[in-house]
C-alpha positions in Angstrom: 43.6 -9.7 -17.9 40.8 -11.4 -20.7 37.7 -13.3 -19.2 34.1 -13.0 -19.1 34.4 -11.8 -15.6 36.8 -9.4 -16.3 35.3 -7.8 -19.2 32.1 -7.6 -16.8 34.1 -5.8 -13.9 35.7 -3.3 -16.2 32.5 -2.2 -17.1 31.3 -2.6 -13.9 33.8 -0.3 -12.4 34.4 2.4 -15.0 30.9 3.2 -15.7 29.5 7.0 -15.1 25.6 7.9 -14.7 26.5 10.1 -17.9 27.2 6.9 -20.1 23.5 6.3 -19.5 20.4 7.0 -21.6 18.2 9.6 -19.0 15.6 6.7 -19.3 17.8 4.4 -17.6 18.5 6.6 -14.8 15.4 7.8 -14.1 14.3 4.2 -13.9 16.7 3.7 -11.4 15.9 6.3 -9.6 12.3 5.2 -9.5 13.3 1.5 -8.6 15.2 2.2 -5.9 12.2 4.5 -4.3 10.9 1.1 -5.1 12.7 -1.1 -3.0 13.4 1.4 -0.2 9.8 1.6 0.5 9.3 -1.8 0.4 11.9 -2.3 2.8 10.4 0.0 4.9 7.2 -1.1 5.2 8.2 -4.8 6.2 10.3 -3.4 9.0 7.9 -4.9 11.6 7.4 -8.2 10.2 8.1 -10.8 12.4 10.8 -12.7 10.3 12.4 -9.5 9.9 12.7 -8.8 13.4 14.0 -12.1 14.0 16.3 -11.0 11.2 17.7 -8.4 13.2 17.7 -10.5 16.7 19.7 -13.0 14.6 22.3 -10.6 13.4 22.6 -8.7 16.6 23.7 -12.2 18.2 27.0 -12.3 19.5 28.2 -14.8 16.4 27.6 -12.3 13.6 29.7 -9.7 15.2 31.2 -6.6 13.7 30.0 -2.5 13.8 29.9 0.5 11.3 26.7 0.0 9.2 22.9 0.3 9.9 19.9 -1.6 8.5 17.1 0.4 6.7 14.7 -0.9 9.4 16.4 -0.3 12.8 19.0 1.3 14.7 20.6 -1.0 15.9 25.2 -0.8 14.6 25.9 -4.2 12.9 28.6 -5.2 10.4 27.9 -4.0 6.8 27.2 -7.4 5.9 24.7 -7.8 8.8 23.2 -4.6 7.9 22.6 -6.0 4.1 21.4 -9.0 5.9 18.7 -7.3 7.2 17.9 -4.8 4.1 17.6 -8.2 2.0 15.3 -9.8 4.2 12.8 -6.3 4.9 13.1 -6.4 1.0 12.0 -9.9 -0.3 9.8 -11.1 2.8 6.6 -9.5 1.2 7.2 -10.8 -2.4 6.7 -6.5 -3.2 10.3 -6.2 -4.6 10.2 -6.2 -8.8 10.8 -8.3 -11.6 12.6 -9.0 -14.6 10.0 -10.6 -16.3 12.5 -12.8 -18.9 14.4 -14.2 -16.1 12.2 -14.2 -13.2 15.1 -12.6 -11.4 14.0 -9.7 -8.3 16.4 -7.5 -10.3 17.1 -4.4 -7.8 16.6 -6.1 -4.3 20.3 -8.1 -3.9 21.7 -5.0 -5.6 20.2 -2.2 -3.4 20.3 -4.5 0.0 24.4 -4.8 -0.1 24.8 -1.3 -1.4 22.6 0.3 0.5 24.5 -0.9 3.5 27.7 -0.5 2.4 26.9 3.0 0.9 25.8 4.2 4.9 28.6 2.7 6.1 31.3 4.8 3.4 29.0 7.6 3.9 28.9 7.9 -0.1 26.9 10.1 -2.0 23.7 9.2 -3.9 24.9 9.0 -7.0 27.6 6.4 -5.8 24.8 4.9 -4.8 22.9 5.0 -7.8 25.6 4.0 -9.8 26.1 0.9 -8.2 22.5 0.1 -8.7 22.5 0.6 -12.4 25.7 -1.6 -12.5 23.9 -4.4 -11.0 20.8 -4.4 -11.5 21.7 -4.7 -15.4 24.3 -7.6 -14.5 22.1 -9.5 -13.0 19.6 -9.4 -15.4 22.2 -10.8 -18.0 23.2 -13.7 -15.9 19.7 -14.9 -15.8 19.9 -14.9 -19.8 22.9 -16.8 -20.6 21.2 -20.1 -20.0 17.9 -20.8 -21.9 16.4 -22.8 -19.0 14.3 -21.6 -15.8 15.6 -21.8 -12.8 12.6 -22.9 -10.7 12.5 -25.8 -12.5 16.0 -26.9 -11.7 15.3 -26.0 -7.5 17.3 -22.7 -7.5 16.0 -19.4 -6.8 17.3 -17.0 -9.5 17.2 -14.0 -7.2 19.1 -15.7 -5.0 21.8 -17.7 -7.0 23.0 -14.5 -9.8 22.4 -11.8 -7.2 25.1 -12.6 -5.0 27.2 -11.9 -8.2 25.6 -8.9 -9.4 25.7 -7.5 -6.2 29.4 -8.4 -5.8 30.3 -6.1 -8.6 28.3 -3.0 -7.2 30.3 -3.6 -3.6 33.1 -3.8 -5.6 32.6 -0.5 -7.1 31.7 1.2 -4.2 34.7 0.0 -2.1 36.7 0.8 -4.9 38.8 -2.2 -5.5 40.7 -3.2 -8.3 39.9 -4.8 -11.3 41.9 -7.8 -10.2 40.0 -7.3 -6.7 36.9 -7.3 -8.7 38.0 -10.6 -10.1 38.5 -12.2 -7.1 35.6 -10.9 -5.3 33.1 -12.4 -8.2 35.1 -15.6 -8.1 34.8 -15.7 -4.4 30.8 -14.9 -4.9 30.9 -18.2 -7.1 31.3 -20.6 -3.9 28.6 -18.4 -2.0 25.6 -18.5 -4.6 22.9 -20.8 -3.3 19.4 -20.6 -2.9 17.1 -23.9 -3.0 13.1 -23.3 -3.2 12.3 -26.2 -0.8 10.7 -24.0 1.0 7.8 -23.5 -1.6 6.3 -27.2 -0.6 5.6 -26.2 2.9 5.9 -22.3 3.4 8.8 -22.2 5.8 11.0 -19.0 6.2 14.1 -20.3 4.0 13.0 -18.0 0.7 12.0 -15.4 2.4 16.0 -14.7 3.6 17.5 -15.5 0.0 17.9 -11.7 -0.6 19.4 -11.5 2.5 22.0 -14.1 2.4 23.0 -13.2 -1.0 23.9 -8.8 0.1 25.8 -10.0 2.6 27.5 -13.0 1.0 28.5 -10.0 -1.7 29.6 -7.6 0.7 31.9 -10.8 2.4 32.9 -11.8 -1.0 34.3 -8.0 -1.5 36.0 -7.8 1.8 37.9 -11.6 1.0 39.4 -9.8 -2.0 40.1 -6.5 -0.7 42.2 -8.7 1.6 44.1 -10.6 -1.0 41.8 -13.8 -1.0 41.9 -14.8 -4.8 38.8 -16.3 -6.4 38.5 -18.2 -10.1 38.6 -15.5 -12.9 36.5 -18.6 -14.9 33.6 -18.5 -12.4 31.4 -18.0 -15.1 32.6 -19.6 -18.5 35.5 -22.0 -16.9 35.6 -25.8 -17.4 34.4 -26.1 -13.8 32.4 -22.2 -14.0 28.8 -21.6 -11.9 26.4 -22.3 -15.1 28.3 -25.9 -16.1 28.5 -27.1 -12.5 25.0 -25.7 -11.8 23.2 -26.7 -15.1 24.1 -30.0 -16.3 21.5 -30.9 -19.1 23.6 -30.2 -21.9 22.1 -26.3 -22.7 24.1 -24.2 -24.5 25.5 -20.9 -22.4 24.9 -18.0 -24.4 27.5 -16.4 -22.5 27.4 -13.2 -25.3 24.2 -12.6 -23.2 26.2 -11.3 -20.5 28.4 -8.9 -22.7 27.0 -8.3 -25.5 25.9 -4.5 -26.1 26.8 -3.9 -22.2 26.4 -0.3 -21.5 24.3 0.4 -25.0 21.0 -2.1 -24.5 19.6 -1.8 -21.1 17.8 -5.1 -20.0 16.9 -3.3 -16.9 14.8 -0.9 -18.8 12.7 -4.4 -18.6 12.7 -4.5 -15.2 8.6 -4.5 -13.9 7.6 -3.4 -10.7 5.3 -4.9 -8.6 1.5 -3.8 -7.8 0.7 -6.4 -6.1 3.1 -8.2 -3.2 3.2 -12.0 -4.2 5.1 -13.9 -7.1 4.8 -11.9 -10.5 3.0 -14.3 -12.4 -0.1 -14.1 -10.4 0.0 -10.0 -11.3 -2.1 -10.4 -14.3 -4.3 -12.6 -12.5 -5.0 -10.5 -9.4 -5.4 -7.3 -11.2 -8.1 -9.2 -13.9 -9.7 -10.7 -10.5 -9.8 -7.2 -9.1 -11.7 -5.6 -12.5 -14.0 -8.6 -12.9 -15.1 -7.8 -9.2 -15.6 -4.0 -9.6 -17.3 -4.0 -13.1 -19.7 -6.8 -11.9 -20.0 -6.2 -8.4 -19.1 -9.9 -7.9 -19.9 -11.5 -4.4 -18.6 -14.7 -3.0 -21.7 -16.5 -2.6 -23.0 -16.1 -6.6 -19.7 -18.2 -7.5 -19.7 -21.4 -9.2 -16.8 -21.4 -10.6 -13.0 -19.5 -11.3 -11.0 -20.6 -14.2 -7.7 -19.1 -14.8 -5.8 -19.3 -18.1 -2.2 -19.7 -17.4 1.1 -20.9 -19.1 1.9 -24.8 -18.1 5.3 -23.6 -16.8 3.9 -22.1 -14.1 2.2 -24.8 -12.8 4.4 -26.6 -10.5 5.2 -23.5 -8.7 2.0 -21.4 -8.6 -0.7 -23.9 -8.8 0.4 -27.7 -7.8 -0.5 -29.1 -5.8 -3.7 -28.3 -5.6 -4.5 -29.1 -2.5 -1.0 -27.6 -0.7 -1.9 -24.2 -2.9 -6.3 -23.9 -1.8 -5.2 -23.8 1.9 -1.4 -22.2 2.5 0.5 -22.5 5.5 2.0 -19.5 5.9 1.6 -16.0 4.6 4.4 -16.3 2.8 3.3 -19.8 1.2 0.1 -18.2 0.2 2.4 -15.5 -2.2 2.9 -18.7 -4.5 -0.4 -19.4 -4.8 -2.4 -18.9 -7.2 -5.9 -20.3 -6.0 -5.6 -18.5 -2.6 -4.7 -15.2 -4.4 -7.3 -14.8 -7.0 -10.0 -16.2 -4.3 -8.6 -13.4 -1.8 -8.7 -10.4 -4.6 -11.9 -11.2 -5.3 -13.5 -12.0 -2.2 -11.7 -8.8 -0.6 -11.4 -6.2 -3.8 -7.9 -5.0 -2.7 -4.8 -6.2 -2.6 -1.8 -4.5 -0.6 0.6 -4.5 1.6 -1.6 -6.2 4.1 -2.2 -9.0 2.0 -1.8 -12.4 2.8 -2.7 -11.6 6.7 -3.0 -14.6 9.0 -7.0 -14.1 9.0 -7.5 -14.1 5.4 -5.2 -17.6 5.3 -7.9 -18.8 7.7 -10.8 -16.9 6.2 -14.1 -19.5 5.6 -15.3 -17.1 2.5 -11.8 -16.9 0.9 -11.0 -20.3 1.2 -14.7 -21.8 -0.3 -13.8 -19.5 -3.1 -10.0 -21.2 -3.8 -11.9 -24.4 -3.5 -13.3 -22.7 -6.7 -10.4 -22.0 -8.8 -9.1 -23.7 -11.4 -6.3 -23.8 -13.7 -5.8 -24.0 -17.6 -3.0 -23.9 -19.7 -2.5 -20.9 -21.7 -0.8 -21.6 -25.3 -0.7 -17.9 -25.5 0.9 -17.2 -23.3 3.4 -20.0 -23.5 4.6 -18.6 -27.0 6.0 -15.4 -25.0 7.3 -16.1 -21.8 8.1 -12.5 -22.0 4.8 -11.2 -21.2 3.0 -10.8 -18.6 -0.5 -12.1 -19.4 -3.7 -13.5 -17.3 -7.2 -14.6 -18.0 -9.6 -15.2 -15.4 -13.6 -16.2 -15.9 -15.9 -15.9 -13.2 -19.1 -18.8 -13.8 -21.8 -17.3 -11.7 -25.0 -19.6 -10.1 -27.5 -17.4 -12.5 -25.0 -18.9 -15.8 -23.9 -16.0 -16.5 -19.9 -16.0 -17.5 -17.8 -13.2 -16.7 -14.3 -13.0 -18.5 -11.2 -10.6 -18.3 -7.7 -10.8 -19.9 -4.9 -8.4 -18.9 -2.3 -9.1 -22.0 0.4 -7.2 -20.8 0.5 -6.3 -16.9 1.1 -2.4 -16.1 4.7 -2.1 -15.5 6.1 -4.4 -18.2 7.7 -3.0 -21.2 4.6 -2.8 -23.6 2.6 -1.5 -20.7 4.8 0.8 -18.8 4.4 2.7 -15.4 4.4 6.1 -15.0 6.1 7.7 -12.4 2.5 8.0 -10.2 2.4 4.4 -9.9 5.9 4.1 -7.9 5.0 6.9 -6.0 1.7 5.7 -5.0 2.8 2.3 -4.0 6.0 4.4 -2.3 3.2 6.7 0.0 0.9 3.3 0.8 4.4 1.5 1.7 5.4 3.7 4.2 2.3 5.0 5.6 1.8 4.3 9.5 6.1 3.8 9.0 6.7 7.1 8.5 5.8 10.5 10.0 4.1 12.7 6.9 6.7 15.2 6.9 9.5 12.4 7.4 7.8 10.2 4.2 7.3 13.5 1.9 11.3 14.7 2.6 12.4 10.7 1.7 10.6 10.7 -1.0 12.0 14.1 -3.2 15.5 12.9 -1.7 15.2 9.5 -3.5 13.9 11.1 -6.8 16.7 12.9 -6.7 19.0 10.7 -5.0 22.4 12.2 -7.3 22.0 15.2 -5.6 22.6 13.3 -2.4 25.7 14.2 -0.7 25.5 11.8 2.0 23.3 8.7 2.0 23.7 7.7 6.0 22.7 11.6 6.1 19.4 11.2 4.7 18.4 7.8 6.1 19.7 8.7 9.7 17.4 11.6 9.7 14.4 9.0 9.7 15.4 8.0 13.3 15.3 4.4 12.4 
């Protein structure tokens, strides 16, 4: 069997934690502390419960698995349902900053789930989150184009595939299984951002749909359900039926150097929970404040330097973006973010409340903030970069650029940021003791023998 997709799965299913640099495992390790803690500490959001009161409904049906965030048995594809939603609904879940892709969340949402339900070990686990989490970032690279700007969620449209491939591995199938599972994932990628004009819920369950489409996808072919080996690269594959503006595929992006250059080495976590190209800009808002003990009322003006191809998502319209509808519609913008990081001086996982969408302070400062191209950072879309300039009342002007955010690759994190944003995640979640015995177990999660072990333990 020769095809993209098959050279993919053969990789995909053969590979061992010890083909790996140590880099690239311990960065796994630390991303899916990550992501578990993020999905932890959204547990009692409300569209996540409604996540689980929809998957508990007599339609979705099916037993076996648990959810990360309650107790309740549901099918393994309901339980990656619910891991995907707990994941994404904050906007806290990390980046690939070439692709804009949420690199570990589809990935760790199925597996996670599917993981429990095997009862496999941590390193099965882990292993299926290096395998993905690397795919993914690939597919994002094969067309030269940005996905936003087409309507498509990235996260949502190559995560269902990457997180095929790690179900596949962890259920074991074939290679020609494999095949047919990621052909089957073809027909289930979707993902529209609609939702970013008027803040509904749709985005917010993208990560959701896409684990359990992949867990689905691998249970069609574990039951003899082909799928198109050409899904990627065929006459009627995902990226020429999907992208129809005459790009060339670099479809080498997906195989070449597999298992020797790790793109997910590039994966960035996040500090702050909102889109990742306001990072920069919250964390320069944040300094400004602090070195100049800004307050709200001494503001004449914001400017923020920005690239132009950010515009349409993070800054336009200008009116729809100074006053959000939602908490999650305020994560995408970029005048309500900057105004609340500097109005407020923090910026966690309490961000975005209802009160600070409503606050009178916050919003006369968004009424403030501007936005500017960038040509710098235009040149390299591969950075993360931000400049924000404070005009005060008294004339004085106040300027700070972040040029690469902490947690990109020239800028990277050490191991006490992930733990730090782990702890804040899941305190008030977690008992002490509970949090502190989670937290060794994931650093060391291929010592794990049993991963429903260590997460049943939690009570949840």
């Amino acid at each position: 069997m020769t095809n993209l997709s098959a050279d993919i799965a053969r990789w995909a299913l053969d590979f061992s934690l010890d083909d790996a640099p140590a880099e690239v495992v311990h960065n796994a390790r630390l991303r899916l502390l990550d992501v578990v803690g993020v999905i932890l500490a959204s547990g009692s959001h409300d569209t996540v419960r409604k996540a689980v009161l929809a998957t508990a409904d007599s339609d979705a049906g099916g037993t076996g698995a648990h959810s990360l965030v309650d107790p309740m048995e549901t099918s393994p594809a309901g339980a990656a349902f619910i891991n995907g939603v707990a994941a994404a609904v904050l906007e806290y879940d990390d980046t690939h900053i070439a692709t804009n892709i949420h690199a570990t969340c589809v990935v760790a949402a199925a597996s996670l789930a599917v993981a429990q339900q095997l009862r496999l070990s941590g390193r099965d686990l882990l292993e299926a989150v290096v395998v993905g989490s690397e795919i993914v970032c690939r597919l994002g690279q094969v067309a030269p184009v940005r996905m936003h700007e087409l309507g498509f969620h990235p996260t949502s449209v190559y995560g269902v595939f990457a997180a095929t491939y790690a179900v596949a591995r962890l259920r074991q199938l074939s290679l020609a299984q494999t095949v047919d599972a990621v052909g089957a994932a073809g027909s289930l990628s979707g993902g529209l951002i609609a939702s970013f004009q008027d803040g509904t819920s749709t985005k917010t369950l993208h990560v959701g749909f896409a684990a359990s489409a992949a867990v689905r996808a691998a249970a069609l072919a574990r039951h003899g359900i082909s799928g198109p080996a050409g899904v990627f690269d065929g006459r009627f594959g995902w990226y020429r039926s999907y992208i129809q503006n005459g790009v060339t595929f670099n479809f080498d992006a997906l195989t070449g150097e597999l298992g020797s250059r790790w793109e997910s080495l590039r994966i960035a976590p996040k500090l702050y929970p909102c889109a990742y190209t306001m990072m920069p800009f919250i964390a320069a808002a944040l300094t400004l404040r602090q070195q100049y003990d800004i307050k709200p009322d001494d503001v004449r003006e914001i400017r923020c330097e920005i690239m132009p191809r950010s515009f349409a998502t993070i800054c336009e319209p200008v009116e729809e973006k100074r006053r959000p509808l939602t908490s999650w519609h305020g994560r995408i913008s970029l005048q309500h973010t900057v105004a609340e990081a500097l109005a407020l001086g923090r910026f966690d996982k309490n961000a975005y409340a209802p009160e600070n969408l409503r606050n009178p302070v916050i919003n006369a400062l968004a009424d403030k903030v501007v936005h500017l191209p960038d040509p710098i950072a235009a040149r390299d879309t591969s950075r993360s970069r931000g400049v924000v300039t404070v005009e005060l009342h008294d004339g004085r002007i106040l300027t700070h650029t972040v040029e690469d955010m902490l947690g990109t690759e020239r800028n990277p994190a050490p191991e006490s940021v992930y733990l730090d944003k782990f702890r804040s995640n899941v305190t008030d979640v977690l008992p002490t003791k509970a949090a502190r015995s989670l937290e060794q177990q994931l650093l060391d999660i291929n010592l794990v023998a049993d991963v429903e072990a260590m997460f049943s333990a939690l009570g949840r």
